[in-house]
MIDOSE-1310 file (N, C-alpha, C; in nm, 2 decimals, decimal comma, always signed):
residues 145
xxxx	+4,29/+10,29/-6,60/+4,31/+10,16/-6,66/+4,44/+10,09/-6,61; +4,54/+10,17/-6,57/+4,65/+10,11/-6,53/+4,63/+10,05/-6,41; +4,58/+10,17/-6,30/+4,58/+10,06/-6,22/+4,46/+9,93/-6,21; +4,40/+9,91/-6,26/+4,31/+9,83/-6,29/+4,40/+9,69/-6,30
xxxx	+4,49/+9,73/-6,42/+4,58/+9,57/-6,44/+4,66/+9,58/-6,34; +4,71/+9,65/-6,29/+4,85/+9,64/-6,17/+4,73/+9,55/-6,08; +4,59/+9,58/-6,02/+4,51/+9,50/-5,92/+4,46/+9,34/-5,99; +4,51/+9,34/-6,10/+4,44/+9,19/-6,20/+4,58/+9,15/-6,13
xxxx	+4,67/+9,24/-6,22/+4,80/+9,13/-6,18/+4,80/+9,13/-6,03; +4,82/+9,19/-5,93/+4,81/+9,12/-5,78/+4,71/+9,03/-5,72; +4,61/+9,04/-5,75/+4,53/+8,98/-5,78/+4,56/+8,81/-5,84; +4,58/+8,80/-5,93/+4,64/+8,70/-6,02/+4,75/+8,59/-5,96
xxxx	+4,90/+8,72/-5,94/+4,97/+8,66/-5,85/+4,94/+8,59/-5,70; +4,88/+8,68/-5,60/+4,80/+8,66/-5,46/+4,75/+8,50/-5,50; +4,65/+8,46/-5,60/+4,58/+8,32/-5,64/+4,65/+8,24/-5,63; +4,78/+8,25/-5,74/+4,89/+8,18/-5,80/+4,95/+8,13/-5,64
xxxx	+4,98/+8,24/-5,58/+5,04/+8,19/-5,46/+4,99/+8,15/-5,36; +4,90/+8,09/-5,31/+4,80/+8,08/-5,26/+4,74/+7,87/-5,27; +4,76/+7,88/-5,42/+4,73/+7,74/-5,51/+4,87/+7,68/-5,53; +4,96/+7,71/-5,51/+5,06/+7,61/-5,49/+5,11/+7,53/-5,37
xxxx	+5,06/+7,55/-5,25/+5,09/+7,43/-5,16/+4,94/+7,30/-5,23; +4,88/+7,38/-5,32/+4,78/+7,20/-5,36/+4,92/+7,12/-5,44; +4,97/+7,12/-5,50/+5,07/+7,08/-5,59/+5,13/+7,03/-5,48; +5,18/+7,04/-5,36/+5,23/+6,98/-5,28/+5,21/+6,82/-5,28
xxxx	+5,32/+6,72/-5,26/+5,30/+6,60/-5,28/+5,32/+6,60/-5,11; +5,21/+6,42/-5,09/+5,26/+6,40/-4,93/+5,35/+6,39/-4,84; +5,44/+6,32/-4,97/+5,56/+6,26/-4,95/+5,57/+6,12/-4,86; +5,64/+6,11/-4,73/+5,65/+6,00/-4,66/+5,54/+6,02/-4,54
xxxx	+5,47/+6,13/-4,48/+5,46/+6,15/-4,36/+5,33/+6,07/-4,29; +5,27/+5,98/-4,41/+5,21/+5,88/-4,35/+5,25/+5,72/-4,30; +5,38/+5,73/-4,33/+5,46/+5,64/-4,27/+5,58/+5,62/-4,19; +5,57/+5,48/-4,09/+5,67/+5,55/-3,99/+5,80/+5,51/-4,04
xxxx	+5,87/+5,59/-4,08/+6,00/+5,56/-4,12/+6,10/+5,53/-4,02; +6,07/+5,50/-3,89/+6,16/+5,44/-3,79/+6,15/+5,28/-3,80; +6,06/+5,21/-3,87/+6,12/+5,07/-3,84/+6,06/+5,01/-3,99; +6,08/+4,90/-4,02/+6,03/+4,83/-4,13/+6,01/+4,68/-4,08
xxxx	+5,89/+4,65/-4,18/+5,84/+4,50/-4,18/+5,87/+4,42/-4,25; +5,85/+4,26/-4,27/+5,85/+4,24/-4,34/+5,76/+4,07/-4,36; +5,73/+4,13/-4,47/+5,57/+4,04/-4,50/+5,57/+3,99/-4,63; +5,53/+3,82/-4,59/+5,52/+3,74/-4,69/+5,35/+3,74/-4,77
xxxx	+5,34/+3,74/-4,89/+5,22/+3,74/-4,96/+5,23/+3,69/-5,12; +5,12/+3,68/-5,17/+5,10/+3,67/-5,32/+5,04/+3,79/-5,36; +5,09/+3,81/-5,49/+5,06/+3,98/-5,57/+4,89/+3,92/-5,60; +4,86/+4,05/-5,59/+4,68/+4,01/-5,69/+4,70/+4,13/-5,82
xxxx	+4,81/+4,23/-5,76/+4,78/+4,31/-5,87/+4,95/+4,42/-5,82; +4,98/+4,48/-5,99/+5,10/+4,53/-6,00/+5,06/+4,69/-6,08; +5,04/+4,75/-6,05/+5,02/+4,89/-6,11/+5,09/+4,98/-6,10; +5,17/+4,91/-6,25/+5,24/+5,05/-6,31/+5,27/+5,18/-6,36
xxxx	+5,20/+5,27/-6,26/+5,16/+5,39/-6,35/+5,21/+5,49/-6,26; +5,13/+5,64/-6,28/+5,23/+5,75/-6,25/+5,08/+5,79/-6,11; +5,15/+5,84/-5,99/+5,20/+5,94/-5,97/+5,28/+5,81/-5,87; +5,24/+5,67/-5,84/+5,31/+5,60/-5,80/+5,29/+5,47/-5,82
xxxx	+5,38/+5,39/-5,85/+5,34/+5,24/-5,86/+5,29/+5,19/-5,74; +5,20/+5,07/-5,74/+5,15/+5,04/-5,64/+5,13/+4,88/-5,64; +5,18/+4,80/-5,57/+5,20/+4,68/-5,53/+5,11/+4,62/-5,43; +4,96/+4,53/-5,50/+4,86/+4,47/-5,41/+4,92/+4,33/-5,40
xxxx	+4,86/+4,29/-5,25/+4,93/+4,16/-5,22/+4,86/+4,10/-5,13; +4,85/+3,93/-5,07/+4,73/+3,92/-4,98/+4,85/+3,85/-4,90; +4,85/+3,88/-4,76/+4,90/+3,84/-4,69/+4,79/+3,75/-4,56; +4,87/+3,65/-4,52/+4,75/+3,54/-4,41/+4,83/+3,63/-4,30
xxxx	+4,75/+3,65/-4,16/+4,79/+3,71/-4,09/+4,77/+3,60/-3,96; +4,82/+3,63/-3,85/+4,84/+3,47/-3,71/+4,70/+3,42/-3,73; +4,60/+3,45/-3,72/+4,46/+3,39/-3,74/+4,46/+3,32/-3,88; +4,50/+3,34/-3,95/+4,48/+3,26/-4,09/+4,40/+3,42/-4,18
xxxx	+4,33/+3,46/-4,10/+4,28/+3,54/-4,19/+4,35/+3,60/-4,29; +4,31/+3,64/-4,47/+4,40/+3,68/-4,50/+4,33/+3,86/-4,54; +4,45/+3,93/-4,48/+4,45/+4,08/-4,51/+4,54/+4,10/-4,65; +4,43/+4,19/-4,73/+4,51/+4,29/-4,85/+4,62/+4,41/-4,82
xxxx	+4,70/+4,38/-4,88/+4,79/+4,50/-4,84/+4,82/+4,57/-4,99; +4,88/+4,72/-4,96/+4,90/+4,81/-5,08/+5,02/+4,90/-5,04; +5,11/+4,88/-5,11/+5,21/+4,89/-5,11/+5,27/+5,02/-5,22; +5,35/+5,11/-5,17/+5,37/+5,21/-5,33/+5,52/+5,20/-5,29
xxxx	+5,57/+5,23/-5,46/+5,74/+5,27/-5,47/+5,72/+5,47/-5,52; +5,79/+5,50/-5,58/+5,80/+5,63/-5,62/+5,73/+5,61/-5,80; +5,74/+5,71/-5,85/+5,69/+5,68/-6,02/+5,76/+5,60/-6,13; +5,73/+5,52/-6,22/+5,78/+5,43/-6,31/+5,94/+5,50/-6,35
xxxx	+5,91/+5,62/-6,37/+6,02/+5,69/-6,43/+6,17/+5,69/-6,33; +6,11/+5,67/-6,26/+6,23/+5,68/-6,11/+6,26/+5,53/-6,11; +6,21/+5,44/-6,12/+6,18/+5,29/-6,01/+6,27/+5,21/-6,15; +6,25/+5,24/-6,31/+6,33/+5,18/-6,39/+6,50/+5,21/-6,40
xxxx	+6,52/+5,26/-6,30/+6,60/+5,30/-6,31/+6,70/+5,23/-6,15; +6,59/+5,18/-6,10/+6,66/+5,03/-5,98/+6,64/+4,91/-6,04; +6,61/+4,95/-6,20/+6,62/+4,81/-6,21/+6,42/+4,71/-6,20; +6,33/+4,81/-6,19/+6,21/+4,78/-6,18/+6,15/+4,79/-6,31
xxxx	+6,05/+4,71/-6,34/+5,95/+4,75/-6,48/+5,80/+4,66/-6,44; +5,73/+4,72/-6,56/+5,60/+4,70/-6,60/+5,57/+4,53/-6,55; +5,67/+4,46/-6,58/+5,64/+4,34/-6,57/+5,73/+4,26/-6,49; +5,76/+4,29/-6,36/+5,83/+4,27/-6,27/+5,74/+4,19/-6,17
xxxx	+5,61/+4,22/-6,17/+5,56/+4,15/-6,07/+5,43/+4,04/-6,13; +5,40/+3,95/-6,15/+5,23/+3,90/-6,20/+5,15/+3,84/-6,05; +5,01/+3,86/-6,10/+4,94/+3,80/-6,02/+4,97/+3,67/-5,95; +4,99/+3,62/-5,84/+5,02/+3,47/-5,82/+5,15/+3,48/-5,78
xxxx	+5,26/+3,58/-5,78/+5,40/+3,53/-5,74/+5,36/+3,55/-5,60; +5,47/+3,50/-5,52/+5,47/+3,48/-5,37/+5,58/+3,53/-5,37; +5,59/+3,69/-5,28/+5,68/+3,76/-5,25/+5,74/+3,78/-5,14; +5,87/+3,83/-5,04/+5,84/+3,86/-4,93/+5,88/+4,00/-4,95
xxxx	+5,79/+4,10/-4,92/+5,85/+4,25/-4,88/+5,83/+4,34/-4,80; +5,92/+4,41/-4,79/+6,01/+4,50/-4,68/+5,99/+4,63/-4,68; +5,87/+4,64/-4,59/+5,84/+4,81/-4,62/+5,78/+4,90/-4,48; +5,79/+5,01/-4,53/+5,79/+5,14/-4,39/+5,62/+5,08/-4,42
xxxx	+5,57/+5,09/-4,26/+5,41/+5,03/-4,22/+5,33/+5,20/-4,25; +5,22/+5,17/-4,28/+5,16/+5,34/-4,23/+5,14/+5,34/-4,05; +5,13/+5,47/-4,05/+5,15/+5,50/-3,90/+5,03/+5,51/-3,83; +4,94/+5,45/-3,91/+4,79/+5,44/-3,83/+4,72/+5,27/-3,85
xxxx	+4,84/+5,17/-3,91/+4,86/+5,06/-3,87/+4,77/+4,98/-4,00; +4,66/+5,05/-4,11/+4,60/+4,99/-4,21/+4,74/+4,91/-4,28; +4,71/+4,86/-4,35/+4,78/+4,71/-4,50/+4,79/+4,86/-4,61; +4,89/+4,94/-4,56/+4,94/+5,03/-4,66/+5,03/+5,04/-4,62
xxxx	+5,18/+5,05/-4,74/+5,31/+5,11/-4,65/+5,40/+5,14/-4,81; +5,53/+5,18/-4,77/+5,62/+5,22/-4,85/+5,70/+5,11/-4,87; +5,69/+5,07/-5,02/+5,81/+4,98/-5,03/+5,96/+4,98/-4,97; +6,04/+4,92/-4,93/+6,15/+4,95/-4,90/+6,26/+4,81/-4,98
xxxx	+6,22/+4,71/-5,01/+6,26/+4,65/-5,10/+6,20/+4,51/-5,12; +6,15/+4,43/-5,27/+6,10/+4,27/-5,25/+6,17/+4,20/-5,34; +6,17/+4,05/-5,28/+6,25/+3,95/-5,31/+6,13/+3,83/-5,37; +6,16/+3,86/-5,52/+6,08/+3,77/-5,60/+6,06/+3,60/-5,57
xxxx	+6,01/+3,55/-5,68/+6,02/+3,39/-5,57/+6,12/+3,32/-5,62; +6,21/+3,40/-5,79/+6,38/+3,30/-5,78/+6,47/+3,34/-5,70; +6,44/+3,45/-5,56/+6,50/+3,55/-5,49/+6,59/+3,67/-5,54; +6,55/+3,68/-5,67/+6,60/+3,80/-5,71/+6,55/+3,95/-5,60
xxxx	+6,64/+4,07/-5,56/+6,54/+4,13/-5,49/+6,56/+4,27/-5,58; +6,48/+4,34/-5,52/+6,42/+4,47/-5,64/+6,44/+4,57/-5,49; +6,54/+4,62/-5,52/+6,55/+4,72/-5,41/+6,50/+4,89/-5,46; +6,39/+4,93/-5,36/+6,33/+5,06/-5,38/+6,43/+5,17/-5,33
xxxx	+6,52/+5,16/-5,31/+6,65/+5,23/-5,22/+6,73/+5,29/-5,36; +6,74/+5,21/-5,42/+6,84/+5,21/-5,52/+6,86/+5,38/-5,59; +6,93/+5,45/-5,61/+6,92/+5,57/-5,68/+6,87/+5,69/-5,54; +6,79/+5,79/-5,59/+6,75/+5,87/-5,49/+6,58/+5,87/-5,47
xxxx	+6,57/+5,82/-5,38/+6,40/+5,80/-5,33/+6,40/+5,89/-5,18; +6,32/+5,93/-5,18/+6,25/+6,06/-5,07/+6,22/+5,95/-4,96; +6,27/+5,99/-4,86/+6,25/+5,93/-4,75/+6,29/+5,78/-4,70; +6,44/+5,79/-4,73/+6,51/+5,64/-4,75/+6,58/+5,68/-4,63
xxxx	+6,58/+5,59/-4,54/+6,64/+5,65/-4,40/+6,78/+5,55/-4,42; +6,92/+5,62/-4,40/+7,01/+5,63/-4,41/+7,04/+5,52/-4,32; +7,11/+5,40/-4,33/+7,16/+5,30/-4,23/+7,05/+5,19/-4,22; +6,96/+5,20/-4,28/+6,81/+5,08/-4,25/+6,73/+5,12/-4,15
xxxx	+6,70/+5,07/-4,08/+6,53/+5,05/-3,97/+6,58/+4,91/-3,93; +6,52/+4,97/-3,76/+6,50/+4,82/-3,72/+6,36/+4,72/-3,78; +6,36/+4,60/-3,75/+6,27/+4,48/-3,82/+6,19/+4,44/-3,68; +6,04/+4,46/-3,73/+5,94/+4,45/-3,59/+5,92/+4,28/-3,66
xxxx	+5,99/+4,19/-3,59/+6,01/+4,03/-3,57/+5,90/+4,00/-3,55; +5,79/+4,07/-3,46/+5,64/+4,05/-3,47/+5,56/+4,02/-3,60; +5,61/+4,11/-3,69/+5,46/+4,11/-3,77/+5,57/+4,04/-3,89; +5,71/+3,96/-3,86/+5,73/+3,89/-4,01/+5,63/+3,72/-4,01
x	+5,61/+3,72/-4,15/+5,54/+3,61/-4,18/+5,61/+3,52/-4,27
């Protein structure tokens, strides 16, 4: 009987250890944190919630065409604390922001900071955020609008 539970509990533990890199978060590594953009748009949508806020926005691109972009900061609980909330952004404002591109080039990237339209700016740096590269990024002059 004893060893029966000594093989549950290794057993048990073995699982346990095993199921914790799923808990693993992505972190930054879908974005290039060597340069930042920065792009002019109107919000369509501001979603406040957890595991990260997320900032939709339509940006016109050199063709006129206009591309959606989606944008994340870290969680509400972190981001009030630069000075961000729930109702910081509405549909309709015209923003410009500043963010790490994803590295496979889609209208997704990491906030890095936005400048509302009385130019207040909302910097995502502020406090301790995962993957804030120390000194800035250079600015690809290409893709500002």
């Amino acid at each position: 009987m004893r060893n029966k539970a000594i093989s549950m509990l290794a057993v048990t533990a073995g699982l346990l250890g095993l199921s914790l890199p799923l808990f693993a978060h992505h972190g930054n590594s879908v974005f290039d944190m060597t340069k930042t953009i920065t792009i002019k748009g109107s919000v369509t949508e501001w979603d406040w919630s957890n595991p990260h806020c997320l900032l939709q926005f339509d940006v016109k691109d050199e063709s006129g065409q206009v591309v959606h972009w989606i944008a994340e900061t870290q969680n509400p609980a972190n981001m009030v604390y630069a000075g961000w909330g729930k109702a910081s952004f509405k549909a309709g404002d015209e923003v410009s922001v500043t963010v790490w591109p994803a590295k496979n080039g889609r209208p997704f990237a990491r906030i890095h900071q936005v400048v509302l339209p009385g130019g207040k700016m909302l910097d995502a740096d502020k406090g301790d955020v995962p993957g804030h590269v120390p000194g800035g990024s250079k600015s690809d002059d290409n893709y500002k609008q």
